[in-house]
N, C-alpha and C positions, 0 to 999 in steps of 0.2 A: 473662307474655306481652307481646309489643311489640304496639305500637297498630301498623294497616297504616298510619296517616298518616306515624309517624314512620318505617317500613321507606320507604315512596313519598318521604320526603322523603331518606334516607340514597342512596337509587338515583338519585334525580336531581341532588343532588349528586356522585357517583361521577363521573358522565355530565359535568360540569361543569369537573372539576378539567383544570389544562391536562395536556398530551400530556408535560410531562415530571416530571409527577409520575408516570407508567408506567413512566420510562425505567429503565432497568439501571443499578445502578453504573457505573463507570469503573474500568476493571480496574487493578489498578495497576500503573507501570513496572515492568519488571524487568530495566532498565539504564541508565546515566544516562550520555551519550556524556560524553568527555573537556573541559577546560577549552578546549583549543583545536578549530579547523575541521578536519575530518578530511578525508583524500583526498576521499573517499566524495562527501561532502556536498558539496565541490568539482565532481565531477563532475556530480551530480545538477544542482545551479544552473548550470553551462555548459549541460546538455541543456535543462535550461526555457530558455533566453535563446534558445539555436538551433532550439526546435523550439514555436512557438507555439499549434502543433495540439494541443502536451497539455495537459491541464489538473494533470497532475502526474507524477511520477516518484518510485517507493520504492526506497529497496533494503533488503534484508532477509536475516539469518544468524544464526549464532552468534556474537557479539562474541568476537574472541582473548581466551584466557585464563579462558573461560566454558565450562561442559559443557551441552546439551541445551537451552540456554537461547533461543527464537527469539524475536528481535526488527525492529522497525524500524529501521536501526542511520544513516541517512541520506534524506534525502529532503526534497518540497517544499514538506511539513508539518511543521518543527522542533516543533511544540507536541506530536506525536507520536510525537517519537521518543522510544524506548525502551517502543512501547505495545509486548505480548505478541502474536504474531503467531497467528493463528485458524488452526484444524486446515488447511486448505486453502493457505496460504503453507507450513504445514510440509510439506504433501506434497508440495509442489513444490522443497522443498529437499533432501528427501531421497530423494525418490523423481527428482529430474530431468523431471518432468513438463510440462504449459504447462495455462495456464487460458485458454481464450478466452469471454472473457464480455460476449458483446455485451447490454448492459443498457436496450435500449432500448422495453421497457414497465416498467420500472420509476420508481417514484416520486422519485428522488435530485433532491437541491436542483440541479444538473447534472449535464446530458444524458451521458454517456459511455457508452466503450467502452475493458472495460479487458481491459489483457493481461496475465496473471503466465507468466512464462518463466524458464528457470533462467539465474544471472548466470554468465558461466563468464571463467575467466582467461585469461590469452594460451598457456597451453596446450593453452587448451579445455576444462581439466577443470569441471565444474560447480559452484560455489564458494556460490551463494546464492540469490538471486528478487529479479527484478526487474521491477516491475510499473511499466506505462505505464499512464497514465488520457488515453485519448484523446477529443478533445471531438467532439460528433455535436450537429448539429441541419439545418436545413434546407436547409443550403447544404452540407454535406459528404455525395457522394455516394461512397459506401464500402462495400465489403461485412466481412463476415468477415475473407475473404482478402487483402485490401487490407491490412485493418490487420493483421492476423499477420506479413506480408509487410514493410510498415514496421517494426513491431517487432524483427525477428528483426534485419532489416539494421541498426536503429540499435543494437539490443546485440550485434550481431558487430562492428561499429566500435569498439565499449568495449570491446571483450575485449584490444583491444590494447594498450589503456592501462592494461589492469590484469596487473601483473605477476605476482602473489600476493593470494591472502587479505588477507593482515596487511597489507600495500599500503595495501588501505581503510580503516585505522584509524589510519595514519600524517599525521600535520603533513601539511595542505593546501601545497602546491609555490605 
């Protein structure tokens, strides 16, 4: 039988340990983008430079030459590219869908508002997901519709740059 002092001391200990000793693993890549700078990633870092409102830009697919495989494949977190992309980026690459996800009770170390939309190429067809994290706090007054609105026009601007799929995995120009 356990003494109750040492169960009360095993519990406040529990209670003790920091917040990432709970955390989840770290799932592991499951693609390791190329030696060199990819279109992709090219693009991504021109869209931060011109568009200050966000606090980031992903894109996200099947790497060429990969079956089923969804990733991060570009974007303005290089330490995560190549994380596995969560049920919700897949839906939206293969379903064509949009996520509007205004996060503003939520806890995140910043304030945002993000958008996943399908990335589509200069024909239009729907080729990946591209998600905008736009920044919100006291001074940005914005609905919804504002930022969906921005969104959509700053990736039908990119659609024209993108010629093809394979396009974004080609040698940065």
């Amino acid at each position: 039988m356990f003494n109750k002092s040492f169960l009360l001391a095993a519990a406040a200990m529990a209670f003790c340990l920091p917040a990432t000793a709970y955390a989840e693993p770290e799932k592991a890549k499951n693609w390791t983008a190329p030696a060199y700078r990819i279109y992709a990633q090219q693009l991504s870092d021109e869209i931060m430079a011109a568009h200050p409102e966000l606090w980031s830009v992903t894109f996200h697919g099947v790497p060429i030459g990969m079956d089923k495989v969804y990733t991060m494949f570009a974007g303005s977190y290089p330490d995560r590219i190549g994380n596995p992309d969560d049920p919700d980026d897949v839906d939206i690459i293969v379903k064509g869908i949009s996520s509007v996800d205004p996060r503003w009770h939520r806890h995140d170390a910043k304030a945002k508002f993000v958008l996943q939309i399908p990335l589509r190429d200069a024909t239009g067809a729907n080729i990946g997901l591209l998600v905008l994290a736009y920044k919100i706090g006291p001074d940005v007054h914005k609905d919804e519709r504002a930022f969906f609105n921005d969104g959509t026009l700053l990736r039908d601007a990119l659609q024209a740059r993108i010629p093809s799929y394979a396009a974004l995995f080609a040698p940065a120009k």
